[in-house]
N, C-alpha and C positions, 0 to 999 in steps of 0.2 A: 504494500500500500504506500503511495506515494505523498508525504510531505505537504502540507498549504505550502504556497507561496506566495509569501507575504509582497514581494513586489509588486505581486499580479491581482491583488486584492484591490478593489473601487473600496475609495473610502466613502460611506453614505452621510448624509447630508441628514440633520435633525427631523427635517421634514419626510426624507424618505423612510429612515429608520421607523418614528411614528405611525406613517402608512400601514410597515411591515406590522407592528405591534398592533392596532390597530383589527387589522386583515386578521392577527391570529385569535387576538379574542373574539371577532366576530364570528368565526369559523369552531372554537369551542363551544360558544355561545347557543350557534344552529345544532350544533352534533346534541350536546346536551341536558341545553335547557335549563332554566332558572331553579334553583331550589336545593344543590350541592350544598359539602361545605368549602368554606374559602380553601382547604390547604387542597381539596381535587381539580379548582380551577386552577390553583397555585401549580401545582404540578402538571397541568395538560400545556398548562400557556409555557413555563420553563420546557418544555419537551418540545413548542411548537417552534420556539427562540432559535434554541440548541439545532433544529433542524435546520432553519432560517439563516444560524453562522451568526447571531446578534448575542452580540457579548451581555452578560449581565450577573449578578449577586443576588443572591438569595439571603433572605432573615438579617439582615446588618441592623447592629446599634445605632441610636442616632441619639446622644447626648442632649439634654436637656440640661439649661441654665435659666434658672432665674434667680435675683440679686445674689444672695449668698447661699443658693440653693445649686447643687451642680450632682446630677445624677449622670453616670458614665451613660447607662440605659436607661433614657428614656423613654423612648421608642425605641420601636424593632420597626424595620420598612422593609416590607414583604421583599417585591424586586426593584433593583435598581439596576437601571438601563443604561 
């Protein structure tokens, strides 16, 4: 099996990228319908990404500050694209 090459890789554009994401939730969305829980959309849409080549993170911390309050985890942000 042969190597990406990253030379040869089109770097996409915010607007294309969102299309893409966009496309794959809409395409989870019709397959199977409202009413899941969040971590089986969570895992179809990373699964649709991954095939797509759209780089992303999964579950990340995202710190919270207020005045002398400073929690490392805050939040947790599902995907980050």
């Amino acid at each position: 099996m042969k190597g990406i090459d990253l030379c040869n890789i089109k770097m996409m554009t915010e607007n294309e990228i969102a299309k893409v994401v966009f496309e794959c939730g809409l395409k989870i969305h019709r397959a199977l319908g409202p009413g899941l829980l969040e971590s089986a959309y969570e895992e179809c849409l990373c699964y649709e990404l991954l095939k797509n080549r759209i780089d992303f993170e999964r579950q990340k911390p995202l710190p919270l500050i207020y005045e002398a309050i400073n929690l490392d985890i805050g939040y947790r942000v599902d995907i980050i694209i």
